[in-house]
C-alpha atoms as an extended CHARMM CRD file, in Angstrom:
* protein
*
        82  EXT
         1         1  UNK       CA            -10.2570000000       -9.7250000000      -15.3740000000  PROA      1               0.0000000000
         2         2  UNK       CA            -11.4320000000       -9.2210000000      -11.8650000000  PROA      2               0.0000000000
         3         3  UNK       CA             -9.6900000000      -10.8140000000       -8.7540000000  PROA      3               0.0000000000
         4         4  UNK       CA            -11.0990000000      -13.9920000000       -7.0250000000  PROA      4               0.0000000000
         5         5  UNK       CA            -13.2300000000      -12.5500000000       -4.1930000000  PROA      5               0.0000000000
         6         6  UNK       CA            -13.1980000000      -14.6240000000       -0.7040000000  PROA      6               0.0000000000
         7         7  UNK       CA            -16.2100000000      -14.6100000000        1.1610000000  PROA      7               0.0000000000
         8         8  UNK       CA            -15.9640000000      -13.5180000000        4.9890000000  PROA      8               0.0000000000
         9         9  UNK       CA            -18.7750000000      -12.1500000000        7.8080000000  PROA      9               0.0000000000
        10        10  UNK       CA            -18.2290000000       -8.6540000000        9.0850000000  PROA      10              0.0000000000
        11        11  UNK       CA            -20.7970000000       -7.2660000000       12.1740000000  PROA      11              0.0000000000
        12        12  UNK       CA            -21.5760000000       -3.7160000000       11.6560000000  PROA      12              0.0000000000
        13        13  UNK       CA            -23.5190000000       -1.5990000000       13.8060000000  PROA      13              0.0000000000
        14        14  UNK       CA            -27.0050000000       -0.7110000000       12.7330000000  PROA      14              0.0000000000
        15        15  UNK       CA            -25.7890000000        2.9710000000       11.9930000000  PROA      15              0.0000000000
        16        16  UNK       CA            -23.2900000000        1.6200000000        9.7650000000  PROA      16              0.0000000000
        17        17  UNK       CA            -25.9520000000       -0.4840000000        7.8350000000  PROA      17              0.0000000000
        18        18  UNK       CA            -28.4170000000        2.1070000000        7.4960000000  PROA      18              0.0000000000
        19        19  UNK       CA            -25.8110000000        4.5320000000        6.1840000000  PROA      19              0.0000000000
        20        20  UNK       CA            -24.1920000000        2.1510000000        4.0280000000  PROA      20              0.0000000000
        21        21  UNK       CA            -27.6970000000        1.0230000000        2.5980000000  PROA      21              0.0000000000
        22        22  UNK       CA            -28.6080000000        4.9030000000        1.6090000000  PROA      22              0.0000000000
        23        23  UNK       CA            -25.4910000000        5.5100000000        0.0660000000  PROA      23              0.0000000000
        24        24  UNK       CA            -26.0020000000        2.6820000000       -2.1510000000  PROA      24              0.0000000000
        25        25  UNK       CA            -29.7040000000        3.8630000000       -2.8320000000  PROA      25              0.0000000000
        26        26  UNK       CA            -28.2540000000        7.0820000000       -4.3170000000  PROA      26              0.0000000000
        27        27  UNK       CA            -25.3200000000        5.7740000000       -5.7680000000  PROA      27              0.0000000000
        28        28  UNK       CA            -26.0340000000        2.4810000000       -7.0090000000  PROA      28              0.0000000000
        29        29  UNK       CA            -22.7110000000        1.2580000000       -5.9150000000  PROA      29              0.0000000000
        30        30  UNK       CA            -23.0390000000       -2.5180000000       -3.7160000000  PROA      30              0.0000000000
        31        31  UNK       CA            -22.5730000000       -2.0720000000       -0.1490000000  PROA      31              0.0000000000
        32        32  UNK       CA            -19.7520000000       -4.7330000000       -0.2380000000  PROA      32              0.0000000000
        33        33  UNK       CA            -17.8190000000       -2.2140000000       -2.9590000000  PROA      33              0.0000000000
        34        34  UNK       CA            -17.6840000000        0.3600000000       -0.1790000000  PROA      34              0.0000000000
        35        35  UNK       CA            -16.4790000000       -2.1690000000        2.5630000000  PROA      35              0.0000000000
        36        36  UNK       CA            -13.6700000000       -3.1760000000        0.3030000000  PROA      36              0.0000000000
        37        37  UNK       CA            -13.0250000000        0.4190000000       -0.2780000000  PROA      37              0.0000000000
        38        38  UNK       CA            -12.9910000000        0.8920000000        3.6200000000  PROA      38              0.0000000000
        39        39  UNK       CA            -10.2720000000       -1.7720000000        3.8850000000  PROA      39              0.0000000000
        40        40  UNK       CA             -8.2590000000       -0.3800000000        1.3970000000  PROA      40              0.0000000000
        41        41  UNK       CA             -8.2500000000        2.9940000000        2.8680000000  PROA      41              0.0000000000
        42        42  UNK       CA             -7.3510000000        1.5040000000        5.9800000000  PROA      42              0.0000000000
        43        43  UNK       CA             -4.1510000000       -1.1550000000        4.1540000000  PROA      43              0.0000000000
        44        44  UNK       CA             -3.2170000000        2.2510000000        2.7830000000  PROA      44              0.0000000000
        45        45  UNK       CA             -2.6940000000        4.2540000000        5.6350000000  PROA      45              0.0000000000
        46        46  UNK       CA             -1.3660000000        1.7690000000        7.8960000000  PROA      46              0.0000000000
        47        47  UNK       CA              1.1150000000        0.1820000000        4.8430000000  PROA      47              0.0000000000
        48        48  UNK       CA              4.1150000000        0.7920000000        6.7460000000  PROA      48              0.0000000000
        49        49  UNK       CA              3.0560000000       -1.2570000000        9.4050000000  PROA      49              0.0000000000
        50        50  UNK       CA              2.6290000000       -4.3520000000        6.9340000000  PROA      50              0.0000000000
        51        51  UNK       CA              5.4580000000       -6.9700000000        6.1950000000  PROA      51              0.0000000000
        52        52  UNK       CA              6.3830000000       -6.1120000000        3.1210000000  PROA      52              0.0000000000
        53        53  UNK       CA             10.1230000000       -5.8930000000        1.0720000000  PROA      53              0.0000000000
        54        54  UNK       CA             12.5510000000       -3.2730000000        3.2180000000  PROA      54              0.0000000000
        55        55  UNK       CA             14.5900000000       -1.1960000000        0.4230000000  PROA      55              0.0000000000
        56        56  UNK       CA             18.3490000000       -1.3010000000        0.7130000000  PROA      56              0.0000000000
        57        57  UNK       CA             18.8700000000        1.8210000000        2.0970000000  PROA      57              0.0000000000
        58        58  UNK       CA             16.8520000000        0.8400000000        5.0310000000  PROA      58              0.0000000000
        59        59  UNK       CA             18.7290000000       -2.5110000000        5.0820000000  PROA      59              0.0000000000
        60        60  UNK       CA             21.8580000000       -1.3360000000        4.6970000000  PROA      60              0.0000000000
        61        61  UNK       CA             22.2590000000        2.4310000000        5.4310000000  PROA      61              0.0000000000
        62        62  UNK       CA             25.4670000000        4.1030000000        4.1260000000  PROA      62              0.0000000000
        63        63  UNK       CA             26.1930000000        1.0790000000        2.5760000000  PROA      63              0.0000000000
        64        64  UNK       CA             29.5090000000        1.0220000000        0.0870000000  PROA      64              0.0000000000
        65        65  UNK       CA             27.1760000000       -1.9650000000       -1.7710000000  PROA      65              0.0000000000
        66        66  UNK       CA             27.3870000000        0.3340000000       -5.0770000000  PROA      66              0.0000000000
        67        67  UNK       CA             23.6970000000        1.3550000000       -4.1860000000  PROA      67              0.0000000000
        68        68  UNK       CA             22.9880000000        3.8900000000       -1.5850000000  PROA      68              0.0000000000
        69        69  UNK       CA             23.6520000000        7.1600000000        0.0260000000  PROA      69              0.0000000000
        70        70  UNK       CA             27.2990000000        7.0690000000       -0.0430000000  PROA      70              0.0000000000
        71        71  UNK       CA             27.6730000000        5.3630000000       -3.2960000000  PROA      71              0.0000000000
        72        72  UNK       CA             29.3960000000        7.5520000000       -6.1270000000  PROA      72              0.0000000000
        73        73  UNK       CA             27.4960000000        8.2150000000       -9.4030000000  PROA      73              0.0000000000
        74        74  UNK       CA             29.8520000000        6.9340000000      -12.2940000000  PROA      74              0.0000000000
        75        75  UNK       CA             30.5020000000       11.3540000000      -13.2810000000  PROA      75              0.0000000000
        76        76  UNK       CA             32.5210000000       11.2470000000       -9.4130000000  PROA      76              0.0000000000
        77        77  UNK       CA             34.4960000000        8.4200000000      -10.2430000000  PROA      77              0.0000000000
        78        78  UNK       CA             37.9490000000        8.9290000000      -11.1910000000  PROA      78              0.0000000000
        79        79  UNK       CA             38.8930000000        6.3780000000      -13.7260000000  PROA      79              0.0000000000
        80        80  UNK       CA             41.8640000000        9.0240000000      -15.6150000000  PROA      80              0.0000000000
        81        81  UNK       CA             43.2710000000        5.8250000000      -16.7300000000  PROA      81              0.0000000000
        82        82  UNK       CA             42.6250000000        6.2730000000      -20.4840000000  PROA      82              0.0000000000
């Protein structure tokens, strides 16, 4: 199912029109396909600039949490009490 789609203006330059309206002569694709695809380029390579959930080794670095860098895998334990 395709996502809801919210309607917004954008001003382009007439270059960017005229390009964008050849490309979609040859490729059949709608103009507003390749602006999304331009935005999601651009979320892409900026991501780690965006809000977004920090991991717990950024949160917590060296952390003794169970999780992380310093934590021992279960094989380094030394439970010999058997």
């Amino acid at each position: 199912m395709a996502r809801k789609k919210i309607s917004t203006t954008v001003y382009l330059t007439e270059e960017q029109v005229q390009g964008l309206k050849q490309l979609h002569e040859r490729t059949r694709v709608p103009i507003a396909e390749y602006i999304r695809m331009g935005i999601d380029l651009i979320l892409q390579r900026y991501a780690e600039q965006l809000p977004g959930q920090t991991s717990l080794f950024e949160t917590f670095p060296g952390s003794s949490l169970g999780v992380g860098p310093k934590a021992k895998k279960p094989e380094e334990t030394n439970d010999d009490a058997s």
